[in-house]
C-alpha positions in Angstrom: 154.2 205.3 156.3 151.3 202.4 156.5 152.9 199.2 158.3 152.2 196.0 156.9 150.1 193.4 158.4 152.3 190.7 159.4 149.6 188.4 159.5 148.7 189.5 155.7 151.2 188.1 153.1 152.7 190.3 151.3 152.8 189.8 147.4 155.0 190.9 144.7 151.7 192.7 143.0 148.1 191.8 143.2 145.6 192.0 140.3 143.1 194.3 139.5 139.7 194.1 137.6 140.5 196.3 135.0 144.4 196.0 135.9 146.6 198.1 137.7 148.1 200.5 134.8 146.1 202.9 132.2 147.3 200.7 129.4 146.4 197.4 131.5 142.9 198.8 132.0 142.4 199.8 128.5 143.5 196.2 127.1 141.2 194.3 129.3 138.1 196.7 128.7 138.5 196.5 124.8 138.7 192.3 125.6 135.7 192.7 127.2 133.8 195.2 124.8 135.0 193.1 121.3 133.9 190.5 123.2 130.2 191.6 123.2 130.3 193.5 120.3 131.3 191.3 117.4 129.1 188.6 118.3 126.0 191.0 118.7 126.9 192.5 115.3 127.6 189.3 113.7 124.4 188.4 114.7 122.3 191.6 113.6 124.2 190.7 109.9 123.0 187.3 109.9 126.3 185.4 110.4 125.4 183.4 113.2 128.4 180.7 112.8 130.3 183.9 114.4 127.9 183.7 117.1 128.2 180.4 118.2 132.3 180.5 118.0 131.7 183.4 120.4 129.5 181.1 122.2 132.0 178.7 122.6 134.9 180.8 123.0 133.5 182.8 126.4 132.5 179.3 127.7 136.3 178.2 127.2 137.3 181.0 129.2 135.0 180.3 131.8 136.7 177.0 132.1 141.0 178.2 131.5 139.8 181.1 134.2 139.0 178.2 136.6 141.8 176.7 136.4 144.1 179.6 136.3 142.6 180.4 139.7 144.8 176.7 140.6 147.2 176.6 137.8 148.3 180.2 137.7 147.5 182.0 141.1 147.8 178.2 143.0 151.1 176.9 141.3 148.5 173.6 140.7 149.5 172.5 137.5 146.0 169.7 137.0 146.0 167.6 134.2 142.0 166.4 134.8 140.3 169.8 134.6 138.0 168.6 131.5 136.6 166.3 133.8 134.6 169.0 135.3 133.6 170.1 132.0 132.3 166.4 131.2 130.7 166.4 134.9 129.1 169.9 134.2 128.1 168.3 130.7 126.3 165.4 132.0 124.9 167.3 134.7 122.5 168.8 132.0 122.1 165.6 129.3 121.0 163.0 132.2 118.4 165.2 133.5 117.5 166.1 129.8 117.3 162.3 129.1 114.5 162.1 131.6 112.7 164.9 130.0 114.0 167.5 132.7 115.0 170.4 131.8 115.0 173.2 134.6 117.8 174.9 134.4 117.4 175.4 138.0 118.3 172.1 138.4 120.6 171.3 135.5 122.9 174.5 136.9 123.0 173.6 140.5 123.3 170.1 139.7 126.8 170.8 137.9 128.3 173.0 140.2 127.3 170.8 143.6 128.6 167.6 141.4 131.8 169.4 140.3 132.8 170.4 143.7 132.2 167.2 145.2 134.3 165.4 142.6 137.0 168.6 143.6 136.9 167.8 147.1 137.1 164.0 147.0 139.6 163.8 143.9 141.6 167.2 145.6 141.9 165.8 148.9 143.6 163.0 147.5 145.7 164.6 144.9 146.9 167.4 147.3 149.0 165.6 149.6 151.2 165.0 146.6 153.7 167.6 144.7 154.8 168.1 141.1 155.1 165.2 138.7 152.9 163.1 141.2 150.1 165.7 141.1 149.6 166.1 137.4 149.6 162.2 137.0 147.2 162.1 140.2 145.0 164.5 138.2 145.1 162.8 135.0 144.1 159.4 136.4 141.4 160.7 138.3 140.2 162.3 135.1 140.4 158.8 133.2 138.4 157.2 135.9 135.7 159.4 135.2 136.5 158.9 131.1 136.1 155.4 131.7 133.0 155.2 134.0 131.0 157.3 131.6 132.0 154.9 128.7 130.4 152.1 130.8 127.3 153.3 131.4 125.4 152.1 128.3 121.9 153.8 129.5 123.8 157.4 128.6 125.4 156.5 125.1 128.5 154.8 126.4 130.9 156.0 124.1 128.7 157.2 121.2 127.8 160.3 123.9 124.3 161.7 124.5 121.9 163.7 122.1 120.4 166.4 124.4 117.0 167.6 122.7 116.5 170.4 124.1 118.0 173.3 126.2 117.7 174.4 129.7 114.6 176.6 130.5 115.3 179.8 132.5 112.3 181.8 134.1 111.8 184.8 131.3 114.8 183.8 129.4 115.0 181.6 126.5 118.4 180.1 125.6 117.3 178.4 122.4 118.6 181.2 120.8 122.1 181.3 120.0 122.5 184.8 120.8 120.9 184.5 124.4 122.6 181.8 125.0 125.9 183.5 124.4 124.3 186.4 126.5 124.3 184.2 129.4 128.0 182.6 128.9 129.4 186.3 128.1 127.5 187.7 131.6 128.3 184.5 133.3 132.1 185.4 132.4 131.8 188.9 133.8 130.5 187.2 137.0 133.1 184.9 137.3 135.9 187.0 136.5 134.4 189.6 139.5 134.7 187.0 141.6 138.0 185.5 141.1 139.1 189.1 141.2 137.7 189.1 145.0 138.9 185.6 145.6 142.4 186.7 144.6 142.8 190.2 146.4 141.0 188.6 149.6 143.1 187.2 152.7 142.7 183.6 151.4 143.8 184.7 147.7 146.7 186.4 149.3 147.7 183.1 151.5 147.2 180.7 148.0 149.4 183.0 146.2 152.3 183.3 148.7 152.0 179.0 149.4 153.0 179.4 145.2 155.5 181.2 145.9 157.1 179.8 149.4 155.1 177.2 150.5 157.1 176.5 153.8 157.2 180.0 154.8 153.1 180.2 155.2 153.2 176.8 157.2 156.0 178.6 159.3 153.4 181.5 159.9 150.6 179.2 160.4 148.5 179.1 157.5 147.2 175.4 157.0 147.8 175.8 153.0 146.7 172.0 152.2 142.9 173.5 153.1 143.6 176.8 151.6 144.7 174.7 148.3 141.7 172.1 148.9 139.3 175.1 148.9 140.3 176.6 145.8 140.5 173.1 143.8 136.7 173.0 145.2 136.0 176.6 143.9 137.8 175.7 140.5 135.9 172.4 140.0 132.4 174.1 140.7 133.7 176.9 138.4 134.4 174.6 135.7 130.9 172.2 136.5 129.1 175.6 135.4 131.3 175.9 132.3 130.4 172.2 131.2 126.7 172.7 131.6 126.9 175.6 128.9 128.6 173.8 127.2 126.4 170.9 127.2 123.5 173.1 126.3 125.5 174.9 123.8 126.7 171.6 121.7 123.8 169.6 122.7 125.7 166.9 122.3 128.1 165.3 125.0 130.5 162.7 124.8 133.0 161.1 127.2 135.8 162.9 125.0 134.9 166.2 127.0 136.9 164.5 129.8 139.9 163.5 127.9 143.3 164.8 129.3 143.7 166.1 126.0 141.1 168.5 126.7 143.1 169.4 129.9 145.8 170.0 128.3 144.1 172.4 126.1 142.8 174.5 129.1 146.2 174.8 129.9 147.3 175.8 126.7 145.5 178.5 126.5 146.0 179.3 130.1 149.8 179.8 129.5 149.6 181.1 126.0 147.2 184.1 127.4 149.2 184.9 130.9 148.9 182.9 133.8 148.2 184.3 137.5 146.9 187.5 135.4 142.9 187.8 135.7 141.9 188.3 131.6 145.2 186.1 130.2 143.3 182.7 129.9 140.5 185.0 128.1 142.8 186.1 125.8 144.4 182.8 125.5 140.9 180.9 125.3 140.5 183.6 121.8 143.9 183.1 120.9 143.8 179.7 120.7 140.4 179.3 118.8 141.4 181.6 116.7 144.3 180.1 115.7 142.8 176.7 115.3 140.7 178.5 112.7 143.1 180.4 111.0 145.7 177.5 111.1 143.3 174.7 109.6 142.1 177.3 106.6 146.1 178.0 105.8 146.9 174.4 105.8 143.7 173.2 103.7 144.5 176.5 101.4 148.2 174.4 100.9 146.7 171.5 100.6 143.4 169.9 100.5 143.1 167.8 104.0 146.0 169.0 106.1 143.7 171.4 108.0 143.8 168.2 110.5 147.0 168.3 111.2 146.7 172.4 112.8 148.5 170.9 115.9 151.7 171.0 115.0 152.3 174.7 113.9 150.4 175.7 116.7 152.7 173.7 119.0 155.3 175.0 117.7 153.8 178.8 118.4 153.1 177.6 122.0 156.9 176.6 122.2 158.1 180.1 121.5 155.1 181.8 123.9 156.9 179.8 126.6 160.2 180.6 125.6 160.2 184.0 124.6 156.5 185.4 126.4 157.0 184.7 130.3 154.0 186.5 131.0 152.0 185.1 128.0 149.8 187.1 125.4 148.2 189.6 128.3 152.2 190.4 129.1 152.9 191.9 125.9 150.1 195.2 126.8 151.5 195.5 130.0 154.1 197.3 131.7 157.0 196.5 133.9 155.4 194.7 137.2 154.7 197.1 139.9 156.2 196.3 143.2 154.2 196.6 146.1 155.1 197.6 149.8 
């Protein structure tokens, strides 16, 4: 019999890339393949609006699958995640404004800017718990609402037109389907490496500070850096997210950093199965889905209540929480395998 590493925390289970079970693996391969395939076929039929809802829905879960590496396998509940989006966004219309439109810099640019605004914002908001946290996160993600709105040369708060996309060496985005293409690889990327980044030693110490946070200080893990560190990775994550979707709406606005928007990464965070690697993906298309579906029943009811789509789907979100511990992803799964 194997002995353990006492210097390795030990988890209740650990995630795989295709999941653990036959069932598990099957669910999040057909996520992945419907993913790829409706869009491409949507496309070769002419439907492009399906293309771009694709489009839109992969770069969501870019974004919900940076911060469930925080929210759901940190115990980080952030309430200013959209500003990284909104940083990420920017990060591609400013240079665009300028007539630069590399998207070797426009990429970059995002992710370095992101994770700066991670680290100075996360070493704040990290030597605080709970309540004091999510408010710490929320105000740093007004600050950045607020400072956008003041600078006039951008669009204040009428946002910025961006005229054109980022250029790629032999790869043209101005197509809608590349430019899903590159979100749907750039999600296969990201999802590879959170997998790493969750079954590695540091993954293992981030989970285990979720779970008994004085009993990895006891051991010796600093878990304030380990924490910093992943609110650094998340905010990059996220920065990369925004700039696709700045080049995807080619439009940005300080709204992308509302804490509304936060609040709808974490929607769909919980409602798909956090601290499980392909929940916020299948939250991210649950929830677009549903925003669909929801505004077509209540305009089919009555003409001009497709606005108010919030309230039955809060209402769905309620139950999830109350009757769906383990989210959307939960209910493929089987019982949680134990470990060691």
């Amino acid at each position: 019999m194997k002995t353990p590493d006492p210097g390795r925390p030990t988890l209740v289970s650990q995630p795989d890339f295709l999941g653990d079970g036959g069932r598990q693996k099957f669910v999040n391969a057909l996520i992945l393949f419907l993913l790829l395939a409706l869009p491409v076929a949507a496309h070769l039929q002419g439907h492009e609006f399906w293309v771009d809802f694709a489009t839109r829905l992969v770069i969501l879960a870019i974004a919900a699958v940076s911060l469930n590496l925080i929210l759901g396998f940190g115990g980080l509940v952030s309430f200013g995640h959209a500003a990284f989006i909104g940083i990420g966004a920017y990060a591609v219309g400013i240079p665009a404004y300028y007539d630069y439109f590399g998207g070797w810099l426009h990429f970059p640019i995002a992710m370095l800017a992101g994770a700066l605004f991670a680290l100075v914002t996360g070493a704040i908001s990290l030597r605080t718990r709970g309540v004091h946290f999510i408010m710490i996160t929320m105000a740093f993600a007004q600050m950045m609402f607020y400072a956008i709105v003041s600078i006039e040369e951008y669009g204040g708060d009428d946002g910025l037109v961006i005229y054109g996309r980022s250029e790629l060496p032999f790869f043209s985005i101005e197509e809608s389907l590349n430019l899903f293409l590159l979100s749907y690889g750039s999600l296969i990327v990201i999802l590879y490496l959170c997998y790493r980044i969750v079954n590695s030693r540091f993954g293992l110490v981030l989970q285990g500070a979720k779970g008994n946070e004085a009993r990895m200080a006891a051991v010796g893990y600093n878990v304030y850096w380990y924490r910093l560190v992943a609110y650094v990775i998340a905010g990059a994550l996220c920065g990369y997210a925004g700039a696709l979707l700045g080049n995807f709406t080619s439009f940005i606005s300080p709204e992308m950093t509302d804490w509304t928007r936060s609040g709808e990464l974490i929607f769909m965070v919980i409602l798909g199965g956090a601290a499980s690697l392909f929940g916020p993906v299948l939250g991210a298309a649950s929830f677009l889905v549903l925003e669909e579906v929801l505004q077509i029943a209540m305009n089919a009811t009555q003409e001009g209540w497709g606005i108010y789509w919030h309230l039955p789907f809060g209402l769905l979100l309620i139950f999830a929480v109350l009757f769906l511990r383990r989210g959307l992803i939960g209910l493929f799964h089987g019982k949680e395998r134990r470990n060691g």
